[in-house]
C-alpha positions in Angstrom: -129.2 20.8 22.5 -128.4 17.9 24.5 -124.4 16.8 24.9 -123.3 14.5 21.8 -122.1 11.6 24.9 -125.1 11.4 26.0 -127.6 10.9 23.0 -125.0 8.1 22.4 -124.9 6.5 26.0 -128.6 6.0 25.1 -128.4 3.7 22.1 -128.0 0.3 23.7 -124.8 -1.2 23.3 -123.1 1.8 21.6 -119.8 -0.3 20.9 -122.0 -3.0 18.8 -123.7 -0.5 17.1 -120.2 1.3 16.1 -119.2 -2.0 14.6 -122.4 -2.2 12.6 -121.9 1.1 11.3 -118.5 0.6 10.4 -119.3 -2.5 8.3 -122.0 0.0 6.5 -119.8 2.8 6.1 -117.0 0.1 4.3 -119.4 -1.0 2.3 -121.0 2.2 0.8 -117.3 3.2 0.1 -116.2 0.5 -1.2 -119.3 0.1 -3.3 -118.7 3.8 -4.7 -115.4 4.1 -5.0 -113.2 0.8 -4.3 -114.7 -1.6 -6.8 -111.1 -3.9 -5.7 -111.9 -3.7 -1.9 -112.2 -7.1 -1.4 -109.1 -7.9 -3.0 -107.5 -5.4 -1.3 -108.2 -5.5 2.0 -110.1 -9.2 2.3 -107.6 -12.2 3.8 -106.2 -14.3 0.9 -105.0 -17.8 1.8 -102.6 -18.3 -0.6 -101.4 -14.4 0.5 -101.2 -15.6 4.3 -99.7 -19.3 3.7 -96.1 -17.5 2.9 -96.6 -15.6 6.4 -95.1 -18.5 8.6 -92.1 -18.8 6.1 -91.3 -15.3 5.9 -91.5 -15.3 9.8 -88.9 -18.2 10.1 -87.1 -16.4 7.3 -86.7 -13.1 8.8 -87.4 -11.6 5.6 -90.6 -9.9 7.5 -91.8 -6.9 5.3 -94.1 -4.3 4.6 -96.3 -7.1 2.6 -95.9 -9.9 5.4 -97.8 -7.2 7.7 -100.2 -6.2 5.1 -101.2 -9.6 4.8 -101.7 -10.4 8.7 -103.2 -7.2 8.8 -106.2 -8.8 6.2 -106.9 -11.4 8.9 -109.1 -8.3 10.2 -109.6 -5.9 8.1 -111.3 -8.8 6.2 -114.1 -8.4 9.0 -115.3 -5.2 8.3 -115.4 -5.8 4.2 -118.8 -6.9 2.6 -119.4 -9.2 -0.8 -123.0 -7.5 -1.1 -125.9 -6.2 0.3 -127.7 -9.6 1.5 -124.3 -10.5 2.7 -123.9 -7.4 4.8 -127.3 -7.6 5.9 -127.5 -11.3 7.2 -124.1 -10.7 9.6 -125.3 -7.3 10.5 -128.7 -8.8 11.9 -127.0 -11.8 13.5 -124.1 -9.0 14.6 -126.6 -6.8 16.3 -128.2 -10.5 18.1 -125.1 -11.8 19.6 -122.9 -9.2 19.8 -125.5 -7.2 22.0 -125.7 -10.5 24.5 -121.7 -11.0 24.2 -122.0 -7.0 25.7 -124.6 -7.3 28.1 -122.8 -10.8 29.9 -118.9 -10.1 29.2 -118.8 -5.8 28.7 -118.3 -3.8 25.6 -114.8 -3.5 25.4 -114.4 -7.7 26.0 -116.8 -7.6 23.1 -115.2 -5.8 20.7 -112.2 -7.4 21.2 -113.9 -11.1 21.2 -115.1 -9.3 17.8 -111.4 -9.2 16.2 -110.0 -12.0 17.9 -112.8 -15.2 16.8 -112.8 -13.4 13.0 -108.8 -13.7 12.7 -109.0 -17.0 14.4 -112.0 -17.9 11.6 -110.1 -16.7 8.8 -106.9 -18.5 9.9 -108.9 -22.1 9.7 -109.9 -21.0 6.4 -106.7 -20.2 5.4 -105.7 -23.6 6.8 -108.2 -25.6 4.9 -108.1 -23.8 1.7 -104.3 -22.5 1.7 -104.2 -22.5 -2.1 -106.9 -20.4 -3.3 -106.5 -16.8 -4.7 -110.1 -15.4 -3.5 -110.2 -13.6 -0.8 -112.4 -14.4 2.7 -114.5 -11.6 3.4 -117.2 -10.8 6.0 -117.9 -10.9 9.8 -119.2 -14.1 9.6 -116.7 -15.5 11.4 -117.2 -13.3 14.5 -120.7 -13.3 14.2 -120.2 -17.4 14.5 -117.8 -16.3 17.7 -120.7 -14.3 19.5 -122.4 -17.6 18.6 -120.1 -19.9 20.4 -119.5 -17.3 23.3 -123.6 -16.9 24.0 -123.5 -20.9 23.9 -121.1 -21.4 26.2 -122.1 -18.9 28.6 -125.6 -20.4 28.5 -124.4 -24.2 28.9 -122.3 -22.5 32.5 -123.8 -19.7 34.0 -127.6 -19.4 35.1 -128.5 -16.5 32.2 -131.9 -14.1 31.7 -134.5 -15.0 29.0 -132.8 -12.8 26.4 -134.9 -10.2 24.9 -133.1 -8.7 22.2 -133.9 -7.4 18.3 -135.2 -9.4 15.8 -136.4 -11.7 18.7 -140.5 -11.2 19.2 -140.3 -12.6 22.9 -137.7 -13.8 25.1 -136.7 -17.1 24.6 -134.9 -19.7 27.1 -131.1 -19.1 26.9 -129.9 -22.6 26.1 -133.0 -22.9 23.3 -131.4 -19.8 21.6 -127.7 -21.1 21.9 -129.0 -24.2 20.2 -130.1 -22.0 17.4 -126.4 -21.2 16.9 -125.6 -25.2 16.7 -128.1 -25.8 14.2 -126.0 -22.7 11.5 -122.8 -24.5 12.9 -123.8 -28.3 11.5 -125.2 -27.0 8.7 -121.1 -25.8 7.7 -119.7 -28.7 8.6 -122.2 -30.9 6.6 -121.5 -28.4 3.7 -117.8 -28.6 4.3 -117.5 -32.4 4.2 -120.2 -31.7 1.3 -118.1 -29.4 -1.0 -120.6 -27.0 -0.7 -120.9 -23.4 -2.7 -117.0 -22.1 -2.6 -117.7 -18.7 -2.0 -118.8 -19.3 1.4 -116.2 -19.5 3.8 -117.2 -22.4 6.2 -114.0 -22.5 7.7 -114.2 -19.1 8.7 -117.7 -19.8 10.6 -116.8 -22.8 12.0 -113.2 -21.1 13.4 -115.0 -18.5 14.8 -117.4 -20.5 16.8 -114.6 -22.5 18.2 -112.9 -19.7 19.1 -115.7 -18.3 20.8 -116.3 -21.4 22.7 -113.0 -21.5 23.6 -113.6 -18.3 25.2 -116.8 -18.7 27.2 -115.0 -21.8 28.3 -112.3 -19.9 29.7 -114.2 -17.1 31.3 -116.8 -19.7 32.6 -113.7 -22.1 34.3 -112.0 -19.3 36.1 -115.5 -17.7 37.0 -117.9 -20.4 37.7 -120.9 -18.1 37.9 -122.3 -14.8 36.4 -122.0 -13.0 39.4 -118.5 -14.1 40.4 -117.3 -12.6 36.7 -119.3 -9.1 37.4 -118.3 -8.9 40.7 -114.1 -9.3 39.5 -114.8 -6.4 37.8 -116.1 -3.8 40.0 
C-alpha cells in the first residue's frame, strides 16, 4: 500500500484541489443538515457596515469578529448545485495557473485575500441589504485578474489545463476573463438580477490585478520571481 503523501503529491495542484473539496464538503453539509448556512456563515452587508463603527468605538465583540470572520467563510458556502459547479470549474482553471506561476501556498492565500476584498466592494455598494454574499466567485474573479496580469507582464506557456481541449495563447485566455468582467459591470450599471453579487466579482478581479501587478513590478520576468524563491 503506497504512503498516503504520496498518492496526494500526484494529483496536480493538491492545494487547489483541497479548496474544491472543501467547497463540496460545505455544501453537502449544509445541504443535509444546515438549511440556514448561508445566513450563518455568508457575509451580510448590512452585518459588516457596523464593523468600522464598532472598531472606532472600541466596543469590538464576539459579533464584530463573527461578522469579519463571514468576509471568508462566505467563500467556501454554496447557493446551489449550478452555483457550486460553475466556480468549482472556473476554480479548478485559474486557480491551477495561479499555482503553477506564483506556488500553492501564494495561491491559497490569493484565494482568501481577492474573496474578502470582493465581498468588501459588495458590502460597499450594497451596504443596506440583509442577504447574504455567498460563493467563491469573487476569488475565482481574482485568479482571473492575477492570470491576466501575469500574462499582459511575463512571457507565459500555452496553458494546458481542464476543461481547456488545447492550449490556447496566454493573453487570448486572460481576455476570456475580461469578457465575464464587462459583462458585471454592464449588469451593475444595468440593475441586473440581485442575487448575483457583481460587486463581489468585480472586487476580486481588481484585487487580483492588483496583485499580478505587484509581483510583476518588483519581478519583471517569470524567471526573476522563480529564481527569488529557490
Amino acid at each position: 500500500m503506497r504512503d498516503w503523501k504520496t498518492q496526494i503529491r500526484r494529483v496536480p495542484h493538491p492545494e487547489i484541489a483541497a479548496l474544491i473539496a472543501v467547497c463540496v464538503l460545505v455544501f453537502v453539509v449544509s445541504e443535509a443538515f444546515l438549511p440556514r448556512a448561508s445566513f450563518q456563515f455568508g457575509a451580510t452587508p448590512a452585518q459588516l457596515r457596523r464593523v468600522p463603527v464598532e472598531i472606532m468605538q472600541g466596543s469590538v465583540n464576539s459579533r464584530t469578529l463573527k461578522a469579519v470572520g463571514t468576509l471568508f467563510t462566505a467563500l467556501l458556502v454554496h447557493a446551489g448545485i449550478e452555483h457550486l459547479a460553475y466556480n468549482m470549474v472556473f476554480l479548478w482553471t485559474f486557480g491551477s495557473l495561479t499555482c503553477q506561476f506564483l506556488g500553492p501556498w501564494r495561491a491559497v492565500a490569493c484565494f482568501f485575500v481577492c474573496g474578502a476584498c470582493g465581498n468588501l466592494l459588495e458590502v460597499t455598494l450594497n451596504p443596506q441589504s440583509l442577504a447574504p454574499i455567498v460563493g467563491a466567485s469573487g476569488a475565482v474573479y481574482g485568479f482571473e485578474g492575477i492570470y491576466l496580469g501575469l500574462a499582459l507582464r511575463w512571457e507565459l506557456p500555452w496553458p494546458e489545463v481542464w476543461p481547456l481541449a488545447h492550449a490556447v495563447p496566454p493573453l487570448q485566455l486572460g481576455l476570456f476573463a475580461l469578457v465575464g468582467v464587462g459583462f458585471d459591470v454592464y449588469a451593475l450599471t444595468q440593475h441586473g438580477p440581485r442575487h448575483i453579487a457583481y460587486g463581489a466579482h468585480l472586487g476580486g478581479f481588481g484585487a487580483g490585478l492588483l496583485i499580478a501587478i505587484v509581483v510583476t513590478l518588483w519581478y519583471p520576468t517569470r524567471h526573476a520571481y522563480r529564481t527569488s524563491k529557490r
